[in-house]
N, C-alpha and C positions, 0 to 999 in steps of 0.2 A: 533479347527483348527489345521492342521497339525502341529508338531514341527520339529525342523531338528537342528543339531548340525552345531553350527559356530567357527569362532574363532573373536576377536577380534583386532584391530590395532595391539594388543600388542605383540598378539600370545596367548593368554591364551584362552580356551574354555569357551565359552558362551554359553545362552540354550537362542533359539528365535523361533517365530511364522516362518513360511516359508514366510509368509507376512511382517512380521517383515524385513529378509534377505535381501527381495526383495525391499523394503524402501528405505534400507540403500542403494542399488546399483541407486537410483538415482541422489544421491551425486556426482557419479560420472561423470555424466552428459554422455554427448553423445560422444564415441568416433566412426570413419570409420574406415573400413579395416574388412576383410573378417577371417581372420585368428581364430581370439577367434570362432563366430560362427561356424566356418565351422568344425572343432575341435572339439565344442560339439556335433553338428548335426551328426558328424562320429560314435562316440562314444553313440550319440543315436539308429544307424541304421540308417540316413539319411531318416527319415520318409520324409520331404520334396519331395523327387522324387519317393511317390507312388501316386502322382495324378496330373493330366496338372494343370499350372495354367494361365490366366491371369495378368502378370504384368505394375503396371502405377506409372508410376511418372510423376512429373512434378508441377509446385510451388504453382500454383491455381488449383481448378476443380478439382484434383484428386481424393478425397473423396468424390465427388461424383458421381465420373463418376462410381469408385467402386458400392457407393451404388445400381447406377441404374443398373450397368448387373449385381448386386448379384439378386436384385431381379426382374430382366428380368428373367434370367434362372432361379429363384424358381419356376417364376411362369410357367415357361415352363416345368417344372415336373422334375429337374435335383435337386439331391443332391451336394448344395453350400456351400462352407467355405469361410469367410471373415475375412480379416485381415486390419482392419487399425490405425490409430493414429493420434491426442492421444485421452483418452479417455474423456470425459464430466464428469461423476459423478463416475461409476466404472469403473476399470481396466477391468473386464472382458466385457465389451462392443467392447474393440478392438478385441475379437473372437467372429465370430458369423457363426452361422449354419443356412440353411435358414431363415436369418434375425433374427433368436434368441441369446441372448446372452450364452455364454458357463456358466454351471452351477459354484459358487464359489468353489466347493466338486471338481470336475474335473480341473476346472483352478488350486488350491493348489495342487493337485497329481501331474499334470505335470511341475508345476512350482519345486515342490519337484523333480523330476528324473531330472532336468535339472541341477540344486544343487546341488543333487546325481554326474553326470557325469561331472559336474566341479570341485568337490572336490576328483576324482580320479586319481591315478596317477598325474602327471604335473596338479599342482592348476590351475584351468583359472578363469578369472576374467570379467566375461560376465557383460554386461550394463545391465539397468533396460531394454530397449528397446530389446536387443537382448533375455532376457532371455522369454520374455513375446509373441516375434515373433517362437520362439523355440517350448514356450508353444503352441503356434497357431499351427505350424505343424503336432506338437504329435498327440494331437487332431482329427487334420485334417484326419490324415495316420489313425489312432484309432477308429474312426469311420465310414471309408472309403467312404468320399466323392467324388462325381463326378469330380468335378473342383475346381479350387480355384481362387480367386480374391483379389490379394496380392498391398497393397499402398505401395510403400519406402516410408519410412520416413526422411531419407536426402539424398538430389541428387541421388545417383543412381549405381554407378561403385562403391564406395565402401561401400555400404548396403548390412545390411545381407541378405535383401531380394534378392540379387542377386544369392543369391543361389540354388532359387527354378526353378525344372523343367517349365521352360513358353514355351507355343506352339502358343503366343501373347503375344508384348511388345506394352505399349502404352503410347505419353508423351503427354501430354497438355500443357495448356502455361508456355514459358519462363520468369520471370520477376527476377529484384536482390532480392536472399534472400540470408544471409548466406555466406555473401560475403568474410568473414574473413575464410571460410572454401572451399565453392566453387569457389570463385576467385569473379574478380572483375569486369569483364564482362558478357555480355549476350551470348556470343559463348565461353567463359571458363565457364559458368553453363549449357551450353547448351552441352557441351564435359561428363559433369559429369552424368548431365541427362541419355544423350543417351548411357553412360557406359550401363543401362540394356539391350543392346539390345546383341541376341546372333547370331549369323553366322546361315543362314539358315531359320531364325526366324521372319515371320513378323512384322516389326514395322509402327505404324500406328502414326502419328505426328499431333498434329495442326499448321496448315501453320500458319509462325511467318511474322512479318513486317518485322523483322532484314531479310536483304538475309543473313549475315553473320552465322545468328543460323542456317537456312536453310541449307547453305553448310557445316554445320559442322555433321548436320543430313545425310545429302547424302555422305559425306564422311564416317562416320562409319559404317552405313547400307547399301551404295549400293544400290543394288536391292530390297532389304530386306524392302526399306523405300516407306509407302505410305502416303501423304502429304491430310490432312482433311482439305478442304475450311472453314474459317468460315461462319456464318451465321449468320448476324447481325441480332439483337431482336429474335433470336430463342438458344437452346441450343445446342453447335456446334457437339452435339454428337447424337440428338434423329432421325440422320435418319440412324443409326444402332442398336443402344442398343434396 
């Protein structure tokens, strides 16, 4: 397994597994804000914006609305990258290439350059989450995939997934979670949500019971916002995926 030179709390140099590294940064639990990732992604080449993506958020359904158009479009003959969270048994399960998980050998290399370029110049101090979504793009860009189909993993406006080139934003249902972080309503998580969406950029919504979350989506999106009826006893996404 890869090793990578670290330092310690203390400042003294340590010798650890690159997995090792990666461990420790979940101590630090989950922080928002764009800033640390965006910084690395720079100083990687922004591999992020060599391939369109699909992005979803949203509190339920996400992960699987991912799974089904990852592999909708496998099976449609397209070269797919997936990215979500968290993982069941391995870590590398949150990267996958048409439905395959990324090799361990590969996941360490990229987790290793991402280590590399946070310990360059101005130290940064990336999350377990961000370093791992990093890893996913390298990847991604690395093996030059058709599209990608990227889950946030909290709310929305300040995930590092917000990063990535999307030419499709998508949020499914609103409900409280994370309320000490995203607030304490269902139109202040529904503000945070619909943070992914970008100017110009379809967003495709599941129509909520709140009107309040509703108008909080047509206020950020505009024109941009298209409202998905549910479909009770069916799943409210199989008459496009």
């Amino acid at each position: 397994m890869t090793r990578s030179r670290t330092a310690d709390a203390a400042g003294s140099g340590v010798e650890m597994t690159i997995r090792e590294w990666l461990e420790d940064l979940r101590f630090a639990g989950m922080k928002l804000g764009l800033e640390r990732a965006q910084a690395l992604l720079e100083r990687l080449g922004n591999p992020q914006l060599e391939f369109p993506s699909i992005h979803v958020a949203g509190t339920n359904g996400k992960g699987s609305l991912c799974a089904q158009l990852s592999a909708n479009a496998t099976a449609s003959g397209f070269s797919v990258g997936l990215f979500t969270t968290p993982h069941l048994v391995m870590v590398e399960e949150r990267i996958r290439i048409d439905g395959r998980p990324i090799s361990s050998a590969d996941f360490d290399r990229h987790v290793e350059a991402v280590h590399e370029a946070a310990s360059e110049g101005e130290v940064l101090e990336p999350t377990f989450y961000e370093v791992t979504f990093i890893a996913a793009m390298l990847h991604f860009a690395e093996i030059g995939i058709e599209r990608a189909i990227i889950e946030t993993g909290l709310g929305g406006r300040g995930d590092a997934t917000r990063l990535v080139d999307a030419d499709l934003c998508v949020i499914t249902t609103i409900s409280k979670d994370h309320a000490e972080i995203l607030g304490d309503t269902l139109p202040e998580i529904a503000r945070e949500k619909v943070g992914i969406h970008r100017p110009g950029v379809p967003l495709i919504a599941l129509e909520s019971n709140d009107g309040a979350v509703t108008a909080v989506f047509a206020e950020v999106a505009g024109d941009d916002l298209y409202l998905h009826e549910k479909m009770p006893g069916h799943s409210p996404w199989e008459i496009w995926v």
